[in-house]
C-alpha positions, 0 to 999 in steps of 0.5 A: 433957409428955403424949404423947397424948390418952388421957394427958391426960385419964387425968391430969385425972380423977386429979387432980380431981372434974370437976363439973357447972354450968350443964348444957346452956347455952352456955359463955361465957368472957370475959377481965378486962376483960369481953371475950367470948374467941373459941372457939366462932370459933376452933373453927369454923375448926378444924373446916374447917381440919380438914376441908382436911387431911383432903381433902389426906391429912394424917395429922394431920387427926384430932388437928387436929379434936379440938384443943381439943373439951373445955375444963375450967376451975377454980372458984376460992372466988369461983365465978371459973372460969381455964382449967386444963386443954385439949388443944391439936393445936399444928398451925402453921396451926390457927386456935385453937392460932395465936390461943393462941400469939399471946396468949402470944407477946404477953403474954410480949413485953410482960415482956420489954420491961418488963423492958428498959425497966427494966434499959436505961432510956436505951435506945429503940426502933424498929419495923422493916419489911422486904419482899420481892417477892411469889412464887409458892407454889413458891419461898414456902419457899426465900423464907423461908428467904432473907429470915431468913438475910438479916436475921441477915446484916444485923444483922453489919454494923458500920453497925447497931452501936448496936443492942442487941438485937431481935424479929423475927417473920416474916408472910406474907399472900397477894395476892387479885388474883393469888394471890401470896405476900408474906413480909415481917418485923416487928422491933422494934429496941432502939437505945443513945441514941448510936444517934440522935447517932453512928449515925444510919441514916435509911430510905434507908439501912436500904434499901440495907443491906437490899438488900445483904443479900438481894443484889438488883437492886430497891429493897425496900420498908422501914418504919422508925419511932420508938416514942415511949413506953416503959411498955408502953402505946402505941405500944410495946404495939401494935409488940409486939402487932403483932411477936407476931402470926399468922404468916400468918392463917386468912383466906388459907386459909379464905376463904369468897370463893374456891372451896374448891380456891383455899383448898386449894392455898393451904393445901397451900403454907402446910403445907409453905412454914412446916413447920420455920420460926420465926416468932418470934426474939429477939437481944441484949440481948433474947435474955438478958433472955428467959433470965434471965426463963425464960419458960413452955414455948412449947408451953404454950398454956393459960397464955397470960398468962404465970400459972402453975397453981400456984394450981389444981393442989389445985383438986377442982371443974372445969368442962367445956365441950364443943364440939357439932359439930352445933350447932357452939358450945361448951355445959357438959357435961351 
């Protein structure tokens, strides 16, 4: 893995004859379907996420802001451009690198269902939502902390032993009204058919299982729901989409309806509450088939659609788009 900036780019002007095209004009980049992807966005909250850091003394604040400033793409023999090479920050909370992980986590999660769906063809699934109340940013961390070590002790008890196997992510939004935080947990869970014949756990009853693990005194708010369809379309796909999101999004943190000390604090208390924590985990049957499929590196954040570069690595002409601070929007290098 390259360490720094200055190898990364010394490795790509080994590698290929970086060309121009279209010199000047805005870079667009649009995905299979026609859809416009998101940079020139993702990058402009990069910048003020950046900015923040900055403010707050993070060390990091400099790397952050040059993540993702120069974009090189590979012509394929159509004249077809694919992202090939790009330098990404991977700060927890960097809006750009946090929309590249959750392409990636989605699009991997999706092969991982195909696959269960394939191997556990009787199998079923359901989504699974469990809260806590809110807290302040002081015991948000300790919160986190409490509410997976809470799940995995859930998931021992002899009562759920039809379940095969889970993801679980962890999300955290924040209460406009009172600036509160809420950390909440989205699972999907994979179930045996005797699960709806023997082992039956209505929603009343994952709440009390639920509130025995975190050892409460109130009654939590839990979601459970059956996924109907298991072809990756549907419901299925939007309880992946949903399990593979954000972890907490820019908008609690980079509000343009709140002063910039409201976003700051907030940012201050996202930074260390999240530091060290896994937003994303796997258990199971689920957890093997992740290992038998043996996924890309996580800290790949170029081929979030689970395609490899193998196909580009001879490729001699590239592209480059460059972020222009002042114009604020990403143009073909001159």
């Amino acid at each position: 893995m390259l360490q720094n900036k200055k190898e990364f780019s010394e490795k790509l002007e080994k590698e290929t004859e970086i060309v121009e095209y279209r010199p000047g004009e805005k870079m667009t980049d649009r995905t299979k379907s026609g859809k416009i992807r998101p940079w020139r966005q993702k990058k402009t909250e990069n910048v003020k996420y950046s900015e923040y850091l900055e403010i707050l003394k993070f060390k990091k604040a400099y790397n952050v802001r040059t993540c993702a400033e120069t974009l090189n793409f590979a012509v394929d023999q159509n004249g077809e451009k694919k992202l090939y090479q790009v330098w990404f920050c991977k700060s927890r909370l960097c809006p750009m690198c946090s929309w590249r992980r959750a392409l990636k986590t989605s699009a991997e999660l999706e092969k991982v269902l195909s696959a269960a769906v394939t191997e556990y063809p009787n199998s079923q699934f359901l989504f699974l939502t469990l809260t806590i109340r809110n807290v302040t940013g002081d015991k948000l961390k300790w919160t986190l902390k409490r509410l997976t070590d809470a799940f995995h002790k859930m998931m021992k008890y002899k009562k759920i032993k039809y379940v095969q196997g889970y993801v679980r992510s962890t999300e955290v939004t924040v209460n406009e009204s009172d600036g509160s935080y809420h950390p909440h947990l989205h699972v999907l869970l994979m179930v045996t058919p005797k699960y709806f014949s023997n082992g039956y756990i209505t929603q009343d009853e994952w709440t009390e299982l639920w509130k025995k693990a975190l050892k409460i005194d109130y009654r939590p708010v839990v979601n459970i729901k059956k996924i109907h369809d298991k072809k990756g379309k549907g419901s299925l796909k939007s309880a992946a989409l949903e399990t593979a999101k954000y972890q907490t999004k820019s908008k609690n943190y980079l509000n343009d309806d709140v002063d910039d000390h409201v976003n700051l604090e907030r940012l201050k208390i996202l930074e260390d509450a999240l530091k060290g924590t896994r937003q994303f985990g796997y258990g199971g049957v689920l957890k093997e088939i992740v290992n038998k499929l043996k996924l890309p590196d996580e800290d790949d954040l170029v081929h979030v659609d689970g395609e490899t570069d193998e196909g580009n690595q001879k490729k001699v002409k590239i592209i480059m788009a460059t972020f222009d601070y002042t114009k604020m929007d990403y143009f073909y290098r001159k």
